[in-house]
N, C-alpha and C positions, 0 to 999 in steps of 0.2 A: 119410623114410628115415633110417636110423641107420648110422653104420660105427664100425666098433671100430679104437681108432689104439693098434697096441704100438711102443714107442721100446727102440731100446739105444741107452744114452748110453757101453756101453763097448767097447774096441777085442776085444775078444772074440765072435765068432757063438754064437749059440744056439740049439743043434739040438734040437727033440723037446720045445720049450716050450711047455707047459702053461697058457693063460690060461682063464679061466672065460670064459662068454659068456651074456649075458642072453636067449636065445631057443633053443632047441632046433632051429635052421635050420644046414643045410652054410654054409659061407664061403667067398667068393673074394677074392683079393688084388687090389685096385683103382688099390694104389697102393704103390713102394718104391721108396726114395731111392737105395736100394742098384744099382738097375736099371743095365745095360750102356748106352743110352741118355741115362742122366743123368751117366756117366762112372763110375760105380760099378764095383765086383768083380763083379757080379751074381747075390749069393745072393738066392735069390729064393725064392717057393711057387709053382710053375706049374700045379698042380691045387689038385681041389676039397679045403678043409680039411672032414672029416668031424668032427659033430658028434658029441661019445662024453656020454654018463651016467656021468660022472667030475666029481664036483664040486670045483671049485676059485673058491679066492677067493670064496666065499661064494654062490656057484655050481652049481645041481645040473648043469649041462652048460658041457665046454668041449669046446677044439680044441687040436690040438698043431700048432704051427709051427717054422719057420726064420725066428730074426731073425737079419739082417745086424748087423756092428759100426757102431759110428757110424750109426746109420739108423733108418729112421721106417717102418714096412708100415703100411698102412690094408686093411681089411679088410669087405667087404658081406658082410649073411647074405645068402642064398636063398632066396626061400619055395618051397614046394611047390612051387606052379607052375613053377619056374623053376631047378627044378634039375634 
């Protein structure tokens, strides 16, 4: 299995960010440092990231998230099956 780890190393959130993604599957959030559990603010993605045909970073498909400041989001794709 593969997950895609986006990091903000700065004290600014990042709404409506754009990373490319190597597979053409939806994404779930597996993991955020940012999370009310870990003492964080808790910006989080609580649904499914839809995967768009908008190519980024060298990328014919990505997804748009919320990265928290200071904080790590790990992300799984979804296969068919399992979305």
């Amino acid at each position: 299995d593969s997950l895609l780890i986006v990091c903000n190393f700065t004290p600014i959130p990042r709404e409506n960010y754009r990373i490319g993604v190597p597979a053409a599957d939806h994404y779930v959030e597996i993991f955020n440092s940012d999370a009310a559990h870990l003492g964080g603010s808790n910006i989080i993605n609580s649904d499914r990231l839809m995967c768009e045909q908008i190519a980024q970073h060298g990328r014919e498909h990505s997804v748009s998230l919320t990265v928290p400041p200071l904080a790590a989001v790990a992300l799984k794709p979804l296969d068919a099956g399992n979305s």
